[in-house]
C-alpha positions as CSV (number, residue, x, y, z in Angstrom):
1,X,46.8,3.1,30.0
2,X,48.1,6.6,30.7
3,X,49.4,9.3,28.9
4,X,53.0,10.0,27.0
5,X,54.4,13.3,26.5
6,X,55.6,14.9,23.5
7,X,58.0,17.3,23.6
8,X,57.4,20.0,21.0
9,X,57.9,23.5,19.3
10,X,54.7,25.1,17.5
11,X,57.2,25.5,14.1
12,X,58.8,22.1,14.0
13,X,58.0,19.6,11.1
14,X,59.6,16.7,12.7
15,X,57.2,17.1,15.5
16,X,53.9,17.2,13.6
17,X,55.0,13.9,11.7
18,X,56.2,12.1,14.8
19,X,52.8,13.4,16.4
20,X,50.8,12.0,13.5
21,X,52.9,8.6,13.2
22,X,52.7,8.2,17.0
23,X,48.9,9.1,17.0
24,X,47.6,5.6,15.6
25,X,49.4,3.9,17.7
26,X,48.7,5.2,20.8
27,X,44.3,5.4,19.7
28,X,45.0,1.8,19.6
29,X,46.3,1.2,22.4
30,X,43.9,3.3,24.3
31,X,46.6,5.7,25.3
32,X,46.6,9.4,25.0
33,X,50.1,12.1,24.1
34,X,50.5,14.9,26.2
35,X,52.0,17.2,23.5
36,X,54.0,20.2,25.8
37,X,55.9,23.5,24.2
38,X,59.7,23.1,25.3
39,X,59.9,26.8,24.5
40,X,57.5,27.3,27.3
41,X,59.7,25.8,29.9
42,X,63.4,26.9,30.2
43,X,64.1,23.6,31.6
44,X,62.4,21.6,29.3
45,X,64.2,23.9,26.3
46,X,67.7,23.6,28.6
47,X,67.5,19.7,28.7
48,X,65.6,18.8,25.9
49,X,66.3,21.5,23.3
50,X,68.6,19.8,21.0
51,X,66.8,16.7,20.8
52,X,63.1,17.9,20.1
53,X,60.7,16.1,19.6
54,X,60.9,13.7,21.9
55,X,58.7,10.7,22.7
56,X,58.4,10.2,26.4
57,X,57.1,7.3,28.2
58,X,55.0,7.7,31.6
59,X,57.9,7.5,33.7
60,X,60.1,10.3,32.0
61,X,61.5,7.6,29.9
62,X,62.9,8.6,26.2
63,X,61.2,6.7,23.9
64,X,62.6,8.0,21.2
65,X,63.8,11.4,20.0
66,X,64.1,13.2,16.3
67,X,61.8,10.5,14.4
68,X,59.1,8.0,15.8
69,X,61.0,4.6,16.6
70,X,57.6,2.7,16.1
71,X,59.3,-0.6,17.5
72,X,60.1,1.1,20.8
73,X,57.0,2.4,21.1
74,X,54.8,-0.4,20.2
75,X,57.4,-2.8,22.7
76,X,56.3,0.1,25.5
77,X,52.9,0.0,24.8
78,X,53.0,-3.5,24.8
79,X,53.5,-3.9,28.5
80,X,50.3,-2.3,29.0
81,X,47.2,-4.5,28.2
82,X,44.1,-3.4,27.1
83,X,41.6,-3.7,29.7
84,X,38.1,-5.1,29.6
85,X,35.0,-3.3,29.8
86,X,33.4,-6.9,31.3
């Protein structure tokens, strides 16, 4: 399993909760968030600005933005099996 990236801003409420919400999901799965400062970026801030936080996948997909869409995570993580230590 690999690691999904959370856009972010250090002040943003909606980030901490979909951070939180997100976080026992992705300890489940065995899968680790990536949480990076837009405001760090100028091209992170120019394309993701408006829409932060945002939930991306592996592959750069969004997820989900605003609020955790817990379906649409779970169906991604999903396609990712949890492998065997056997």
């Amino acid at each position: 399993m690999g690691t999904l990236r959370l856009l972010s801003r250090s002040w943003c409420h909606l980030c901490d909760e979909m951070l939180a919400a997100a976080k026992s999901l992705t300890d489940a799965a065995g899968a680790e968030i990536e949480v990076v400062d837009v405001d760090s970026d100028p091209a992170l801030e120019a394309r993701w600005g408006e829409l932060v936080p945002v939930l991306l996948a592996i592959d750069g997909q969004e997820l989900c933005h605003y609020h955790l869409d817990e379906a649409a995570l779970r169906a991604y993580l999903a396609r990712f099996p949890i492998e065997s230590a056997d």
